[in-house]
C-alpha positions as CSV (number, residue, x, y, z in Angstrom):
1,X,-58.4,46.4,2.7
2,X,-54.6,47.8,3.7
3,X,-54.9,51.4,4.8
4,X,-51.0,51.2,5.0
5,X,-48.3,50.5,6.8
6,X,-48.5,52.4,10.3
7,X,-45.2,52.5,11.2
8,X,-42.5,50.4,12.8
9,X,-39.6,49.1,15.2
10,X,-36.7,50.7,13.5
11,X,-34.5,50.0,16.2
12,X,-33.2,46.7,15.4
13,X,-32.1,47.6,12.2
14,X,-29.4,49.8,13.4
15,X,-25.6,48.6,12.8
16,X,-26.5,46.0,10.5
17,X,-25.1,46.9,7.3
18,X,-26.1,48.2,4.1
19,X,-27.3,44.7,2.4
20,X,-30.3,44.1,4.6
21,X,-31.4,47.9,4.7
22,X,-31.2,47.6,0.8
23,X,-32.9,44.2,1.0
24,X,-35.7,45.9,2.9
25,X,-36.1,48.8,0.9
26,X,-36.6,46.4,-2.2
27,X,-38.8,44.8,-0.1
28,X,-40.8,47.7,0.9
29,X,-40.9,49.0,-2.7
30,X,-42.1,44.9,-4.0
31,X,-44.9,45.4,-1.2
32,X,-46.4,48.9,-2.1
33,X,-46.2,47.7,-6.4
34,X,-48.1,44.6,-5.4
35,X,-51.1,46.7,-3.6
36,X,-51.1,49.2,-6.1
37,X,-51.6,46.6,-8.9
38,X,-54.9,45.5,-7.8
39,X,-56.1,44.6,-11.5
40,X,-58.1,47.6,-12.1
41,X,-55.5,49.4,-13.9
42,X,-57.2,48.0,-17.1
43,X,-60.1,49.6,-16.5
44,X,-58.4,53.1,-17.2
45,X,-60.0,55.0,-20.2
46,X,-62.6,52.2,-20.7
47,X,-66.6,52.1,-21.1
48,X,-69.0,54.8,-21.1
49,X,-67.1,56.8,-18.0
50,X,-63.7,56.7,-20.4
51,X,-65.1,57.7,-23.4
52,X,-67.1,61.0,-22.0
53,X,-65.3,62.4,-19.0
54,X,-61.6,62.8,-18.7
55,X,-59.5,63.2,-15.3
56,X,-56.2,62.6,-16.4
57,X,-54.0,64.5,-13.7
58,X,-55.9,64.2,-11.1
59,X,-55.4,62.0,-7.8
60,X,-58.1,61.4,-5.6
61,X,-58.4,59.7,-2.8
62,X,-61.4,56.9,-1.8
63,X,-62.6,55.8,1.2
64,X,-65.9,53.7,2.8
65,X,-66.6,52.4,5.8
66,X,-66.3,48.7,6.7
67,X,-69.1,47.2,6.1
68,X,-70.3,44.9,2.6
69,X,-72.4,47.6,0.8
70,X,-69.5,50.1,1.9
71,X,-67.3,48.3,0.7
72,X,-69.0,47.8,-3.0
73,X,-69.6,51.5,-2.8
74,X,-66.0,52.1,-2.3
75,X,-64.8,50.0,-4.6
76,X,-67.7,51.6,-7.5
77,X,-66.4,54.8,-6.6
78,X,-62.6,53.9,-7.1
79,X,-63.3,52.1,-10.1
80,X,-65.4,54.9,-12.2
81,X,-62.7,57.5,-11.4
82,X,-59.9,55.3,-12.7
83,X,-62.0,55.0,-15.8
84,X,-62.2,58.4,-16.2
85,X,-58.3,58.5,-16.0
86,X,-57.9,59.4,-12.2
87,X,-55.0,58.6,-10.5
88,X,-56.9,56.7,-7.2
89,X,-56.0,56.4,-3.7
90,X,-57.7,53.5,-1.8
91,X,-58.8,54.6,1.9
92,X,-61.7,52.3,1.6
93,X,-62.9,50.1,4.9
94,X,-61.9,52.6,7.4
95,X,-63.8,51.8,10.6
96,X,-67.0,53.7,12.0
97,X,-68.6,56.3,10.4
98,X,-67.2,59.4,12.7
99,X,-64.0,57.8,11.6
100,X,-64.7,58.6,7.5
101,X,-66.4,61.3,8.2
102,X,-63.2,62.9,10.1
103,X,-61.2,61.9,7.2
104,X,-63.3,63.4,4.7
105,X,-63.6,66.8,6.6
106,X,-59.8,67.6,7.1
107,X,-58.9,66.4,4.0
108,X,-57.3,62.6,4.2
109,X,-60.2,61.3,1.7
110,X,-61.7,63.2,-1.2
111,X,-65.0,61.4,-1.3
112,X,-67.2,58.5,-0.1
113,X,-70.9,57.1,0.4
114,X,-72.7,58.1,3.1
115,X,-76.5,58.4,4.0
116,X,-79.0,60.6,4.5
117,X,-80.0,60.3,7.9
118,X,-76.8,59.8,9.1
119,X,-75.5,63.1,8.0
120,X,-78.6,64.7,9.7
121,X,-78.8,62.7,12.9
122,X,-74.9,62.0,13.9
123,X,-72.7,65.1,11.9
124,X,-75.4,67.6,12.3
125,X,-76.7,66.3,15.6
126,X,-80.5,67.3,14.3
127,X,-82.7,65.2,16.8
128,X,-84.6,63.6,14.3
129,X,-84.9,62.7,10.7
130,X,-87.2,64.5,8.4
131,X,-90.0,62.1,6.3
132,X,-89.1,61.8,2.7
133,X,-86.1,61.0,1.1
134,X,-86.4,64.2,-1.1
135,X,-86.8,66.9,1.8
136,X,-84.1,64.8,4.0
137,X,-81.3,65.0,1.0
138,X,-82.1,68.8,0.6
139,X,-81.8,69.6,4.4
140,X,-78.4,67.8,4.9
141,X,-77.4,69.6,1.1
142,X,-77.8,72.9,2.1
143,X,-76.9,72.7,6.2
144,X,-73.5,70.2,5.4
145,X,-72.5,73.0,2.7
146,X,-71.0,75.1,5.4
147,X,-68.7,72.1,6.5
148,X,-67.2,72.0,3.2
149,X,-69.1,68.8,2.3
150,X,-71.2,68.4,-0.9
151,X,-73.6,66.4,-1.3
152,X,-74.8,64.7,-4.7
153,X,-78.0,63.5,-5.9
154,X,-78.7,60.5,-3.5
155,X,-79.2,57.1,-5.2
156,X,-83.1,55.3,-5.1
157,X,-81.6,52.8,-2.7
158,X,-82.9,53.4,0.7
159,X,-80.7,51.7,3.3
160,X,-82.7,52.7,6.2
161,X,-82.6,51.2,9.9
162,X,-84.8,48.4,10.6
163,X,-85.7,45.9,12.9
164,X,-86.3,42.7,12.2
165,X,-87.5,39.3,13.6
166,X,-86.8,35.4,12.7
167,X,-90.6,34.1,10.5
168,X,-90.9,32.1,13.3
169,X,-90.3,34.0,16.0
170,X,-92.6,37.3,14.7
171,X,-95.1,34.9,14.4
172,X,-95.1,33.0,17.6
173,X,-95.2,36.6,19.2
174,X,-97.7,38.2,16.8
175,X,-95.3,41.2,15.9
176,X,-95.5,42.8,12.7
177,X,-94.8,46.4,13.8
178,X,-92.5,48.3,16.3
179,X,-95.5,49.0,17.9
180,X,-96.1,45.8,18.9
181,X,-92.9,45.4,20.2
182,X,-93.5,48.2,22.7
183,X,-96.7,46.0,23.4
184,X,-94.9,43.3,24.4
185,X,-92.0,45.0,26.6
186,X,-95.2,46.5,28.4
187,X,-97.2,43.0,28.4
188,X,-94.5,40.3,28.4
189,X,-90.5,42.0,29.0
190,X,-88.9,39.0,29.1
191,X,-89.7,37.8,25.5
192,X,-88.6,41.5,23.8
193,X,-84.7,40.3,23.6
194,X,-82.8,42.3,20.9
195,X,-79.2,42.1,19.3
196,X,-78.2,45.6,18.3
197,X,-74.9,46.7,16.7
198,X,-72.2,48.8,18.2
199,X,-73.5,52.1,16.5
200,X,-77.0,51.4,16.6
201,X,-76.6,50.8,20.5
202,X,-75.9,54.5,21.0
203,X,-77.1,56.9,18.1
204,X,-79.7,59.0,18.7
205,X,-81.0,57.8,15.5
206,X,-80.4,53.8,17.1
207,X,-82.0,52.5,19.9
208,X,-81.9,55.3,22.2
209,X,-84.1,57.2,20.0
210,X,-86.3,54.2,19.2
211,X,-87.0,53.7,22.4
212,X,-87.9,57.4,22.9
213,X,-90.3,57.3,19.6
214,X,-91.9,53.8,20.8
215,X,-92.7,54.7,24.3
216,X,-90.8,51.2,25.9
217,X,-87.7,50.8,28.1
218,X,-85.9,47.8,27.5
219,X,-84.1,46.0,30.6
220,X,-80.7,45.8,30.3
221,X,-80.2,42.4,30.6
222,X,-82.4,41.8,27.1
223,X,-80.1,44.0,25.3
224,X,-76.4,41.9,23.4
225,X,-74.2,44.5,21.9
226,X,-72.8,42.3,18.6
227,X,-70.6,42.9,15.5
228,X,-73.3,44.2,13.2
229,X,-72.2,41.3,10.8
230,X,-73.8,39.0,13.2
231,X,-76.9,40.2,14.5
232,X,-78.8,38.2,11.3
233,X,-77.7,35.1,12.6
234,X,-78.3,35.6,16.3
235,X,-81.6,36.3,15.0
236,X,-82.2,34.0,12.5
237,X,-80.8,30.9,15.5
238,X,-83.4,32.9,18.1
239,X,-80.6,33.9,20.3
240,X,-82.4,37.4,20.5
241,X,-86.1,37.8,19.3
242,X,-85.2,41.2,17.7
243,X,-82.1,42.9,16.4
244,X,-81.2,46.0,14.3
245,X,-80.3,45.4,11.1
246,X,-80.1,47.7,7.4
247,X,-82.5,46.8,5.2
248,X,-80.7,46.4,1.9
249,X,-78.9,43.8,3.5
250,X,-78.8,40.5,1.4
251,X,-79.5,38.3,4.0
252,X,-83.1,39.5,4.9
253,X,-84.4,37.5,2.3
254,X,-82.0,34.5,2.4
255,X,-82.7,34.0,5.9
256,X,-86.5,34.1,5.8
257,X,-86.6,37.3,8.3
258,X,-89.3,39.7,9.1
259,X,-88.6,43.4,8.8
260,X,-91.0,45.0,11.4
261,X,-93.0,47.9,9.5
262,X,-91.9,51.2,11.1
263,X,-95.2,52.7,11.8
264,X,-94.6,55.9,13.7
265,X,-91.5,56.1,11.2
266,X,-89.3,57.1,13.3
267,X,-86.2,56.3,11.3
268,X,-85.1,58.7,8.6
269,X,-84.3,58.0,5.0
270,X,-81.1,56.3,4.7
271,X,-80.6,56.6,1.0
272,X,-76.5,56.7,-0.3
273,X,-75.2,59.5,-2.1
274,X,-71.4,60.3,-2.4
275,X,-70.4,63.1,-0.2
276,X,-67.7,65.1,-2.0
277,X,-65.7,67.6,-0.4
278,X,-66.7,70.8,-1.9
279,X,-63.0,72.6,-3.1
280,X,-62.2,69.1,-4.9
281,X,-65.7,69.0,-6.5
282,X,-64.8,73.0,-7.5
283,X,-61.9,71.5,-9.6
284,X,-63.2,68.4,-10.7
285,X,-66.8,69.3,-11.5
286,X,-67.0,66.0,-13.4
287,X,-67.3,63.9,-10.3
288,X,-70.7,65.1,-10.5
289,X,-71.8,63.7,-14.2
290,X,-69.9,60.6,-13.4
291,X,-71.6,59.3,-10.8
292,X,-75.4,61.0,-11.7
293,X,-76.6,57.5,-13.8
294,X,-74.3,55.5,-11.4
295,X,-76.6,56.8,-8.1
296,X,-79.8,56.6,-10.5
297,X,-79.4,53.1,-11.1
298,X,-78.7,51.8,-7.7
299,X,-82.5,51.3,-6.7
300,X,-83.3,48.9,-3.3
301,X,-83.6,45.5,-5.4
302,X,-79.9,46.3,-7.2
303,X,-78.2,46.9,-3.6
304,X,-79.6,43.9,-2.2
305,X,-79.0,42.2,-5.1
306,X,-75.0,43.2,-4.7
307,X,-75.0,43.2,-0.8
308,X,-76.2,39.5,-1.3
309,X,-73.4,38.4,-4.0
310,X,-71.0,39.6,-0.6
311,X,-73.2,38.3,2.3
312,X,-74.5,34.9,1.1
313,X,-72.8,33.8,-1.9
314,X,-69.2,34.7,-0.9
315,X,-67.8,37.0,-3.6
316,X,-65.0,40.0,-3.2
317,X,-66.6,43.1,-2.8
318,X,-64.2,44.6,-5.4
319,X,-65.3,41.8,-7.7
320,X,-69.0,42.2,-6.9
321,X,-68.6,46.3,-8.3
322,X,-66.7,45.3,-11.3
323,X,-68.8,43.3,-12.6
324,X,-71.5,45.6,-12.2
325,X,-70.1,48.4,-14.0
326,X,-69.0,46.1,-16.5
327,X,-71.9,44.4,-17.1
328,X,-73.8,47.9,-17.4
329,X,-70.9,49.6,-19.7
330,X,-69.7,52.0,-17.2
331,X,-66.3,50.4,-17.5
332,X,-64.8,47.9,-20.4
């Protein structure tokens, strides 16, 4: 995804003439017509979004984080506005989730996806989550209001933190729960060998915190900080016995891994809703109707479903959401 062009050595261009400035320019203004024709133009004033809501005049700007269901999100959320006659700016796979945040609070996005317990634990800095997706989305709701951030209903989906051994491996260890894992960093430390993602490495809501919950200390040495991307394989190949992975994640189920029940349940609810901020929901109160059957019908086997088209059978994230909407008359 382009988030632009960020600038550029301008000082070899001096004293060269008028032709290749003006050969520049044209190609500048060729380059910025071919991302904005992204073939969603055609979707403008189609399906079921087109023919109730109307946000002709308006520009709004998108954005999501970098990850696959992020991505899909994203691309979802650029799609139904544009049907709805929006003029869209696409901000989407910006990188890290302080990063989209900070773009949503001073204004460079108008709305995203983000979760639940992400909201509580990292932007409100609560220490931990609170059990049920219901009281968790009205806690964030009403304490995020006074950031300027506006929170819709949240979707079914729950895209919580998990952790997750190979078939193989959970069984050759007898794991089935986090529990057991502390067992085994307290009966056998050299086998409890994780792969853990960049964020989950450090949020209090991550392993720091899961360690807390747990009662276990894991040695540093039995700890690989990965791409998130690739913990499933690292897994999956045994290269660490555990690792932190989301569970909506396609490749849970196409890789024959076990998700280790969370039985102090520790992590909170991780379900998506789009975060809004609240003076552009003020003037477009819309936003809100738009994407209320959107969010309802995004339930855990849909997102996996999606994430999986992405993950494991190789299609474009912006292709993946078309066809969704499409296919379920959101958009012609």
């Amino acid at each position: 995804m382009s988030l632009g062009i960020r600038g550029g050595n301008m000082s070899n261009t001096k004293k060269r003439g008028r032709w290749p400035v003006l050969a520049g320019a044209l190609a500048l203004v060729m380059f910025v017509a071919s991302c904005g024709s992204d073939g969603n133009d055609d979707v403008a004033g189609s399906g079921s979004i087109g023919e109730k809501f109307d946000l002709g005049g308006a520009t709004l700007t998108v954005g999501s984080k970098e990850f696959t269901e992020q991505l899909i999100l994203g691309n979802l959320t650029k799609l139904a506005l544009t049907a709805a006659g929006a003029k869209v700016e696409d901000q989407i796979g910006l990188q890290g989730s302080t990063t989209v945040r900070g773009a949503l609070t001073s204004g460079e996005i108008d709305l995203y996806w983000e979760y639940l317990g992400t909201g509580w634990v990292t932007y409100l800095q609560k220490e931990k989550g609170i059990p049920g997706a219901k009281a968790q989305f009205e806690a964030v709701r009403d304490a995020d209001a006074a950031n300027g951030v506006a929170w819709l209903d949240p979707a079914p989906f729950n895209n919580t933190y998990a952790i997750a051994a190979s078939n193989e491996t959970a069984e050759r260890l007898g794991v089935a729960s986090i529990s057991d894992v502390a067992a085994l960093v307290a009966s056998n430390p050299g086998e409890a060998t994780f792969c853990v993602g960049g964020e989950f490495s450090t949020r209090p809501d991550g392993l720091p915190g899961l360690e807390k919950a747990y009662g276990f200390k894991l040695a540093p040495g039995n700890v690989s900080n990965v791409q998130d991307a690739l913990v499933f394989n690292q897994v999956d190949k045994g290269d660490c016995a555990f690792g932190s992975i989301t569970s909506t994640d396609g490749r849970v189920s196409s890789l024959g891994l076990t998700v280790l029940t969370d039985d102090k349940q520790f992590f909170p609810p991780f379900n998506g809703s789009v975060n809004v901020r609240a003076e552009v929901l003020a003037k477009h109160p819309e936003i809100k109707e738009i994407f209320a059957p959107i969010a309802t019908a995004l339930d855990d086997a849909t997102m996996v479903e999606l994430n999986a088209k992405v993950d494991v059978d190789g299609e474009d994230p912006a292709d993946v959401a078309k066809s969704w909407l499409t296919e379920n008359g959101y958009i012609g």
